[in-house]
Structure formats: C-alpha cells, structure tokens
N, C-alpha and C positions, 0 to 999 in steps of 0.2 A: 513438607519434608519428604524428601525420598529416603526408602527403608530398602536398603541391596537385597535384602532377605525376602521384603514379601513384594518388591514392585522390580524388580531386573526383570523376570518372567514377563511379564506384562508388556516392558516396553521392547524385548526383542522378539525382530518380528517371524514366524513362521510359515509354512506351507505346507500343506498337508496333499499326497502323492498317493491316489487309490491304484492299487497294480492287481483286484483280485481275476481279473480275467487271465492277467499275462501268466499268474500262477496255477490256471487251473478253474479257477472258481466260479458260477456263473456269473457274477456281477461284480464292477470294481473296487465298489464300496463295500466286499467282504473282507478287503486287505490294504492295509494301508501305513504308509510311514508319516511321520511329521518330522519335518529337518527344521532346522533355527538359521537364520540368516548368521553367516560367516565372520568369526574377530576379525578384527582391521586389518592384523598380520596376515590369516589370509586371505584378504582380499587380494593382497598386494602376491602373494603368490599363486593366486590364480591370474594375475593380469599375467604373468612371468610365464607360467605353462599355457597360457592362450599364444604367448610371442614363440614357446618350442614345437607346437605342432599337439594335433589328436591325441598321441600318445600320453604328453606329461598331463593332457588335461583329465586322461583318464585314471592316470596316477594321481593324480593329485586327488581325484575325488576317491576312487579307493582308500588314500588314506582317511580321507577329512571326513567322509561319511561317519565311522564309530562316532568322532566327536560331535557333528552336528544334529546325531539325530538322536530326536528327544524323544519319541513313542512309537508303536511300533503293534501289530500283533501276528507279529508271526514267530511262529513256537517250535519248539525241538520234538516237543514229545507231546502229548496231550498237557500235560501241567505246566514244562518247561518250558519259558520262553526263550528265545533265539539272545545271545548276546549281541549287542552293537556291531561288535566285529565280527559274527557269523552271519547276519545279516546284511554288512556290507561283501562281503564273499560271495552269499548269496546273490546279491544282485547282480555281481559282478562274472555269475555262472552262465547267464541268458544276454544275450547281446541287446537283444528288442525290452528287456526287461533294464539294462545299464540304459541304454537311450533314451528309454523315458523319463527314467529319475533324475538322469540330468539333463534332460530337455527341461522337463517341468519343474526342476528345481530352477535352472539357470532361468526361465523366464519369469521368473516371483519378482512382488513386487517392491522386492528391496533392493536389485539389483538393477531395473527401470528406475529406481529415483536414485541410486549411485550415479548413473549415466548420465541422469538428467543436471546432476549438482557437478560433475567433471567438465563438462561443456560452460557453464558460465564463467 
C-alpha cells in the first residue's frame, strides 16, 4: 500500500549540489542545496524554454528553484535560514555559482532516464 504522506518523499527523486567553495568556503561540502526532480508540468516547460533560447531557461529556473528545492543551509543571519526564494536570488547573484546549479541539476539522474524513456 502506498501512503502520499509517508512514501512521496521516498519515491521522488533528488540531487544534492555542494557550492561551498563557489561561496567563499574552503570546501564544497560546507554548503549545499538539495533540489527534487521537476512535476510533469514542468518538465514540459523546460522542454519550451530549452526551444526559446539561454535566456528563458534561465527564467524558468529562477522561478522553479523556490519550489524545487527541498534543503538547504545557507542562512541570513547566524540563526536565520535563507528562505527558498532568497536563495534562489542568491544564486542567481554569481553567474559561475547559476551555472553550476543548473549544470548539476540538469545533468541528474532523473532527467538521463526522461531521455532515455522519450527515444523509445
């Protein structure tokens, strides 16, 4: 029996993206986000901003970032953590830091077995 409550988690899948050098830090795994593979609807509109150019793909991940990303430790203040959406800003402050996030997000391995199930 699947249970929405205690097994969704489970079955969607993540990636976890260490950036602590690009922040400052000396090693990468002092900082890092986990994003959740993408709802269907967007998948389908990232295939859309992949067809308008650099631009919308960068939009589009500015937007979709808050919603996909499930963990996180990077903080406002010593106590405070960074909300979703200050976070996605954040990244989107550093060019070398936006590039990697969606370098290493787009190459996860949920979006190689989309590819791989579109071809058959």
């Amino acid at each position: 029996m699947f249970v929405r409550q205690k097994q969704l988690n489970n079955c969607i899948q993540k990636v976890r993206i260490n950036i602590g050098k690009l922040v400052g830090l000396e090693s990468d795994e002092e900082c890092y986000l986990v994003l959740k593979e993408l709802p269907t609807l967007e998948v389908l509109k990232l295939k859309e901003a992949h067809e308008n150019g650099l631009q919308a793909i960068m939009e589009f991940f500015k937007e979709i970032i808050p919603h996909i990303l499930v963990e996180h430790n990077l903080y406002e203040t010593e106590q405070q953590k960074m909300s979703n959406k200050d976070v996605a800003e954040f990244i989107f402050e550093k060019s070398e830091l936006t590039n990697k996030v969606i370098s290493e997000y787009s190459n996860a391995s949920f979006f190689t077995q989309t590819s791989k199930n579109e071809d058959k």
